[in-house]
C-alpha positions in Angstrom: 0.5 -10.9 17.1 2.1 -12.9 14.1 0.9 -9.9 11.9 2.6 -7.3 14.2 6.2 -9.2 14.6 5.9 -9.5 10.4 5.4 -6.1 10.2 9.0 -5.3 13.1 10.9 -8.0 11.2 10.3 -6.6 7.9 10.9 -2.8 9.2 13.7 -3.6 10.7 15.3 -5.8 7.8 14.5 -3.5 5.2 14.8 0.0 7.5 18.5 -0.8 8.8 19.8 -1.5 4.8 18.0 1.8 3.8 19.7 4.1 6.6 22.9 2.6 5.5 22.3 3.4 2.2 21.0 6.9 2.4 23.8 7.4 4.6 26.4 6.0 1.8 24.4 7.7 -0.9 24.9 11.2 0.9 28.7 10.6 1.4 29.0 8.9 -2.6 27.1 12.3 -4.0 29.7 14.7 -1.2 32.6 12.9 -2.8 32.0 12.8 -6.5 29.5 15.7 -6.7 31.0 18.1 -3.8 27.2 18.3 -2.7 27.2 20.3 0.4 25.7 18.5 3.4 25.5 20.5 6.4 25.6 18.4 9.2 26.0 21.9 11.9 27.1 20.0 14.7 28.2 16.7 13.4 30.4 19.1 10.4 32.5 20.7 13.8 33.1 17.1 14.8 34.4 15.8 11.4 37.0 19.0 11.3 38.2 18.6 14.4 38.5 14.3 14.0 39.7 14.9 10.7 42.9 16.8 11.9 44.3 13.1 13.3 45.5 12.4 10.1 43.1 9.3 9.1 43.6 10.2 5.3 43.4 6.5 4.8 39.5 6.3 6.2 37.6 8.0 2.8 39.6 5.3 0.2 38.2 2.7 2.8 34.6 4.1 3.2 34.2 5.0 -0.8 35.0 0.8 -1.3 33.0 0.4 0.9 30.2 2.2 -0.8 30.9 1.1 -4.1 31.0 -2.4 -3.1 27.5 -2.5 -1.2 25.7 -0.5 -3.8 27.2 -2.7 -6.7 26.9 -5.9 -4.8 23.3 -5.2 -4.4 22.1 -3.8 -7.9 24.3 -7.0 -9.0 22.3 -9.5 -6.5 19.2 -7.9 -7.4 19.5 -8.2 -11.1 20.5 -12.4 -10.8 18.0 -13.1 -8.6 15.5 -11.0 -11.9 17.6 -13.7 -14.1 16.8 -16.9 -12.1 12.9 -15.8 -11.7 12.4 -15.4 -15.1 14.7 -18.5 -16.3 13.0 -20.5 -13.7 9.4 -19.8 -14.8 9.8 -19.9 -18.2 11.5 -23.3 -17.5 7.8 -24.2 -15.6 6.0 -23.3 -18.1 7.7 -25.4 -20.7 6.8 -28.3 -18.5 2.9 -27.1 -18.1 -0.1 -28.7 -18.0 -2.2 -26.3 -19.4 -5.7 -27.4 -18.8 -4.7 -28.4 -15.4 -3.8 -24.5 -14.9 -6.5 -23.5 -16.4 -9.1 -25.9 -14.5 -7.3 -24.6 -10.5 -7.7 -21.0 -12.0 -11.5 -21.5 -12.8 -11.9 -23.5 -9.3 -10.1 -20.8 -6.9 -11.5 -17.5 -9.3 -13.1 -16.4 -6.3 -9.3 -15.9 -4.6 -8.6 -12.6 -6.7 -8.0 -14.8 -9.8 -4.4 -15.9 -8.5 -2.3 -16.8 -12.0 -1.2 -20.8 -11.2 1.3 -22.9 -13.3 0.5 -26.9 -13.4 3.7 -28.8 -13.6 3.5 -32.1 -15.0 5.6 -33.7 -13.1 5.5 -36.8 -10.2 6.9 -35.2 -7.6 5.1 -33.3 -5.1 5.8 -29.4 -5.2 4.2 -26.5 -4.3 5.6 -23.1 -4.5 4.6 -19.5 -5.3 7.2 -18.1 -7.5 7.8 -14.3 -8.7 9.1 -11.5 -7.9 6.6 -8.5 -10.0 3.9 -11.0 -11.0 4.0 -13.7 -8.8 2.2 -17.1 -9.5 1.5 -20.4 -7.7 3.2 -23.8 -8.8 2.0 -27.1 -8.0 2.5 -30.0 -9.7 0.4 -32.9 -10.9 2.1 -35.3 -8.7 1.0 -33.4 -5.5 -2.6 -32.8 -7.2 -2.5 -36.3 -7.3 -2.0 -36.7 -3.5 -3.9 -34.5 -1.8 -7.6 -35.0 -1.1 -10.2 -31.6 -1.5 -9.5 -30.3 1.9 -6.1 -30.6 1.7 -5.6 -29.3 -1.7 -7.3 -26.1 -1.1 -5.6 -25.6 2.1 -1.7 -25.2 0.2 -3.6 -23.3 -2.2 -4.8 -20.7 0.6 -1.4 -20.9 1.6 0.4 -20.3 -1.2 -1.9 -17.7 -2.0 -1.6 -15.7 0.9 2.4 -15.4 -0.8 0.9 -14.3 -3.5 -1.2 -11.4 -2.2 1.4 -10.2 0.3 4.0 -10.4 -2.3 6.7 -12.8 -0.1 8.9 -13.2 -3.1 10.0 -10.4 -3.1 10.2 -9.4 0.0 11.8 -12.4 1.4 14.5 -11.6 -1.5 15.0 -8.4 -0.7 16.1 -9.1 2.7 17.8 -11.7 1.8 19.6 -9.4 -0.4 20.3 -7.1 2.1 21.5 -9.8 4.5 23.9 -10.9 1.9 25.7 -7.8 1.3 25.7 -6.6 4.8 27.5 -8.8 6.6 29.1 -6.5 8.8 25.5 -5.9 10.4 24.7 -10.0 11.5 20.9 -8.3 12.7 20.2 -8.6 9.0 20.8 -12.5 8.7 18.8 -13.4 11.8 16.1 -10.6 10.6 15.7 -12.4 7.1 15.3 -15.9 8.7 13.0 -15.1 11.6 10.4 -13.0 8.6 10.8 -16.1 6.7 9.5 -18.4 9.1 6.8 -15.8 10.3 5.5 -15.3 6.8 5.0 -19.2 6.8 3.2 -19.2 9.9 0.9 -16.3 8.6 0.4 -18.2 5.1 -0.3 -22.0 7.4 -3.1 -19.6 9.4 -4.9 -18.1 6.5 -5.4 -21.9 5.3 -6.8 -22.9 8.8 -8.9 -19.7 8.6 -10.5 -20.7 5.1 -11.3 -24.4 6.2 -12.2 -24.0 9.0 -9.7 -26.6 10.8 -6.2 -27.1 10.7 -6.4 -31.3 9.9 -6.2 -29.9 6.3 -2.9 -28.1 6.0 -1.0 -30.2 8.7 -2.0 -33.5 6.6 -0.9 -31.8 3.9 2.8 -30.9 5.1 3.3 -33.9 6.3 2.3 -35.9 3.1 4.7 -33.4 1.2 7.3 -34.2 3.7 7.2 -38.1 3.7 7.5 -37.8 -0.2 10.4 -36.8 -0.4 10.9 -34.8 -3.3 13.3 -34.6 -5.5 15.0 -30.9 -6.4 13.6 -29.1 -8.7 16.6 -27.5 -9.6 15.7 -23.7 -10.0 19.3 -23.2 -8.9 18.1 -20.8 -5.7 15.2 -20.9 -3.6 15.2 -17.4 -2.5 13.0 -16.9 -5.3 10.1 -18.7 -4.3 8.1 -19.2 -0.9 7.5 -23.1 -1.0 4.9 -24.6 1.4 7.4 -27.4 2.2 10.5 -25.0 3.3 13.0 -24.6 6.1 10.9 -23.5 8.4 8.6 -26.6 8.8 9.5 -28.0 12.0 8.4 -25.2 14.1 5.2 -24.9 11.6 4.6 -29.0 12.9 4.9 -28.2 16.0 2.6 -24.9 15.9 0.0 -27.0 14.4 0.1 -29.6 17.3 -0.6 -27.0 19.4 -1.9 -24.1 18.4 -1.8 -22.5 22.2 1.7 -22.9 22.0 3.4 -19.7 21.5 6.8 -19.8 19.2 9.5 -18.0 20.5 11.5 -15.8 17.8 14.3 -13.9 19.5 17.7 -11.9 18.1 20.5 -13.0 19.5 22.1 -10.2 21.8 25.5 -10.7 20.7 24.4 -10.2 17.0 21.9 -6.7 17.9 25.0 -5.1 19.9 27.8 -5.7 17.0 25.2 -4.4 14.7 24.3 -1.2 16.5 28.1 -0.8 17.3 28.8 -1.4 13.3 26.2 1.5 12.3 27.6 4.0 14.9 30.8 3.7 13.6 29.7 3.8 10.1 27.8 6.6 10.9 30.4 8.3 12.7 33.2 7.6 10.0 30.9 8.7 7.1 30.7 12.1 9.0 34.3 12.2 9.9 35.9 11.9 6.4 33.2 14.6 5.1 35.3 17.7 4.7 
């Protein structure tokens, strides 16, 4: 079930941006180019809407374009910046036989790449966007007892196979330069917290029980920790994130179903928003 709503949320989050896109990409190439789209139908429509005199509409949409298609190769490339500033910041602050000794422990996980951080306060994060890699630090080593030590890793693992990073990035991307289309925003949050609940049950699969990662959580959340100041945390999936209270409450009882639902308002301005973009795209064609 919680594999089948990741899989809507993501196609949805990432499929709405892309039919935008390919939509603006056709009219960009039509405007600059002169590429000929035949659109049969939809062309007759555009001749006849065009004769109303909106000469204004094409100045509008080409902004438009150039703005969303900027914004986002611009958004893109920061959040590449901070993921490589931020590691390389980690690693100066490594423990390297630490690192070494959690990647000789959990080889059997598909040799997951992990980054000890010698520091006191509890963290644990999976960070990267092309070659992700799992940061704890010693202070959270520290706390956790075997069983719940290798439940967060199980969890921040299952990041790092599924590539969350990125992904969660990506639509947060998305989200960010779409405003006009609010689906996005709710899309981005609801996948967040569903990749969370998908990483909590592979940790409760491995052990066996879920005493393991809910003691866990809730030791991370009592400490308190202080920021780690990797200026945005888009670019990680941490085990201690946003999302935690419904993760709590999931654990207390696993029967309980958590209801993730779109706000109507939200779905009808977006649908309306596409039409028209759709339908204006078309209409100053010609």
């Amino acid at each position: 079930m919680w594999k089948a709503r990741s899989k809507l949320l993501f196609t949805v989050g990432f499929g709405i941006p892309l039919l935008v896109f390919i939509q603006m990409f056709m009219y960009a190439m039509y405007k600059i180019f002169g590429w000929d789209i035949p659109f049969n139908l939809l062309w007759l429509c555009n001749h006849w809407m065009s004769r109303l005199g909106w000469l204004s509409v094409g100045h509008v949409l080409m902004a438009l374009v150039l703005l969303t298609f900027g914004g986002t190769g611009w958004l893109l490339l920061t959040r590449m910046i901070q993921t490589r500033a931020a590691i390389r910041k980690l690693r100066s602050m490594e423990d390297g036989a630490k690192s070494r000794e959690l990647e000789m422990r959990y080889r059997h996980l598909k040799q997951p790449g992990f980054i000890v951080v010698d520091k006191p306060s509890p963290a644990a994060f999976t960070i990267g966007l092309w070659k992700p890699c799992i940061v704890l630090s010693t202070g959270l080593l520290q706390m956790l007892d075997t069983e719940e030590e290798k439940a967060v890793v199980y969890h921040e693992a299952h990041h790092l196979w599924h590539r969350d990073p990125l992904k969660t990035t990506l639509l947060s991307v998305f989200a960010t330069m779409m405003p006009y289309i609010p689906v996005l925003k709710h899309t981005s949050k609801h996948y967040h917290i569903v990749r969370e609940i998908l990483a909590d049950n592979e940790a409760i699969e491995r052990t066996g029980n879920v005493a393991g990662i809910g003691s866990a959580l809730l030791k991370l959340i009592r400490a308190c920790p202080e920021p780690w100041q990797l200026r945005t945390s888009s670019i990680q999936s941490s085990f201690a994130d946003t999302s935690v209270n419904v993760r709590i409450t999931r654990l207390l009882d696993p029967e309980q179903d958590v209801t993730l639902t779109l706000p109507r308002y939200a779905v009808c301005i977006s649908a309306t928003v596409i039409l028209m973009l759709s339908v204006l795209f078309v209409w100053s064609i010609g």
